[in-house]
N, C-alpha and C positions, 0 to 999 in steps of 0.2 A: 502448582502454577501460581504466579506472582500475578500482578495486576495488569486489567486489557483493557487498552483504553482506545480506541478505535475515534478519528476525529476526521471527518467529512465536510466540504463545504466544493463552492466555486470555485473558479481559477480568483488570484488572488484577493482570498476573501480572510487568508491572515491562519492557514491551517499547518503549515510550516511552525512559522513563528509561534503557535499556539504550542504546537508539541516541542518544540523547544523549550519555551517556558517550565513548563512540566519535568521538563526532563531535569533540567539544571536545578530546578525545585526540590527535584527526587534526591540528587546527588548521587555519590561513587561512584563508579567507573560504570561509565556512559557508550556503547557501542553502537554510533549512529551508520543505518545500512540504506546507503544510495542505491534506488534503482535506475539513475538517467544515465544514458549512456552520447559523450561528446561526438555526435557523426555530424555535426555543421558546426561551425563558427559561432552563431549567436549561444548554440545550447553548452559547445567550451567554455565562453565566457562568460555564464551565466552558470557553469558547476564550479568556474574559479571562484567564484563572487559568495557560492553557500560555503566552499570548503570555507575563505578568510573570513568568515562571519561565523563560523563553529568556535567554541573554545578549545585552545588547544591541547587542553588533559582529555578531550573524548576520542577515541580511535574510531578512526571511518573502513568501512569496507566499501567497497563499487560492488556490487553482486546485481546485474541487469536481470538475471532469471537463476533458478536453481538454487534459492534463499536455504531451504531447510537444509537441502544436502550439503550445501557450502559450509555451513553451520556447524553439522556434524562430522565434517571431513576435519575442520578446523577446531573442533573441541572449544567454541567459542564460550564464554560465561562474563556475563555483565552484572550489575546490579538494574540496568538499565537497557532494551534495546530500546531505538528507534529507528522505525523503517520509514523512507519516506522514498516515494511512495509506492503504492499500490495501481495507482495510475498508469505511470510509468512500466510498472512491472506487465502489467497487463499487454501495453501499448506492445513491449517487448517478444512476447509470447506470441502474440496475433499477427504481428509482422512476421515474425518465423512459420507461420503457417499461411503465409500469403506470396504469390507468383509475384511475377516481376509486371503480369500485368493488371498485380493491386487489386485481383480475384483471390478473396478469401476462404482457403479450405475450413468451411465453418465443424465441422466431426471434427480435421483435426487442432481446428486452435481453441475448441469447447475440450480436448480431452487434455492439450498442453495447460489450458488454465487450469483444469478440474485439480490435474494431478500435482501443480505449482501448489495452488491453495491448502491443498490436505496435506502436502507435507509442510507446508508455513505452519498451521495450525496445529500440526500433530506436536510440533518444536516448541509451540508456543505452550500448548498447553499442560507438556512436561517440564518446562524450565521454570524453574524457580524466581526466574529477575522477571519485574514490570517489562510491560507490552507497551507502547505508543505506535499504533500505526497511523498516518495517514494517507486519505486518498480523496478522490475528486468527485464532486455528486456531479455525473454528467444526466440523469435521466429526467431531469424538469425543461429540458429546451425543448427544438421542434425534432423529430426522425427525420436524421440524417437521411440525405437522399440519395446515398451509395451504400453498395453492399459493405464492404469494408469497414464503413461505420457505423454499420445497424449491427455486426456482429460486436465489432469494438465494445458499445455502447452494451448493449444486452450481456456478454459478459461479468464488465466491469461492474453494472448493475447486479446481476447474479452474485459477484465476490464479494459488493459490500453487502448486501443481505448476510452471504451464510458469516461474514467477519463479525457484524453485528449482530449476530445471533449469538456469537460463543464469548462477545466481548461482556466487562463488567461496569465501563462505562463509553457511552457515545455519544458524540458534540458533533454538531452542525455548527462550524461557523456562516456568521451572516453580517459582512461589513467587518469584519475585525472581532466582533465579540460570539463566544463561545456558546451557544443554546444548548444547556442541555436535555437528550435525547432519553426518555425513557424508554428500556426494552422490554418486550414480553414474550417471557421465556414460559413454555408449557412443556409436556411430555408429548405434545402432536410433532409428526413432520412437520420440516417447514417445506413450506408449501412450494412450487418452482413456475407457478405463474406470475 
């Protein structure tokens, strides 16, 4: 396993741009993996806007769900991944478990994330190339006052925990600059309250 650099913050609060830096830092072949996926207008022209802002020697993948397996179906090898994000990735999975009347089957989009995550992490931590994920600290606001985004949220909350558990380093951006995160790693479960 290469390096896991797992990087958290607000909406933007510069956690993109942060794993960017790194990444380009790192050098060699860069394989950055998009999970937003263009279903309106503004979110088109805001994935145009990251692809012409990527350099152009790093190759993109769009993978909205299904990271690990895409991965190994593709025999993918970088010296570098970066996923961005975990957010998104989530958002992805929870809407696929969700009716058209925005009533969340909470079992099944706790078991589509569950089993998203373990295969992300199983990838990761047999591959050789550095890690950068980022994702979105959404659990400091108020509870969401719909079901849909109390599942969202508790989730996504769930995946950075077990992310930051297995990562070797982790950053809270806060305003643009990079805090970093010490983790405490023991032989106990982690805990799931």
């Amino acid at each position: 396993m290469g390096q896991f650099i797992l990087i958290l913050g607000g909406a933007r609060s510069g956690k993109s741009t942060h794993a960017e830096q790194l990444a380009a830092a790192h050098g060699g072949q860069i394989v950055y993996i998009a999970t937003a996926q263009g279903l309106d207008e503004e979110m088109e022209l805001r994935i145009e806007r990251h692809k012409q802002n990527r350099p152009t020697d790093w190759q993109t993948l769009e993978i909205p769900r299904g990271i690990g397996a895409t991965l190994r179906t593709l025999g993918m090898e970088a010296d570098v991944f970066l996923l961005d994000c975990i957010t998104l990735l989530i958002t992805n999975l929870v809407m696929d478990a969700t009716g058209a009347d925005f009533e969340p089957d909470k079992v099944l989009a706790t078991q589509k994330v569950d089993q998203e995550v373990e295969e992300l992490l199983t990838w990761i931590e047999n591959s050789p190339a550095d890690w950068i994920v980022v994702s979105n600290e959404v659990g400091m606001g108020l509870v969401p006052a719909y079901p849909l985004g109390r599942v969202y949220r508790d989730l996504l909350g769930k995946t950075n925990r077990r992310l930051a558990w297995k990562a070797d380093q982790v950053y809270l951006m806060v305003a643009g600059i990079p805090v970093p995160l010490h983790s405490f790693r023991s032989n106990k479960e982690m805990s799931d309250q």
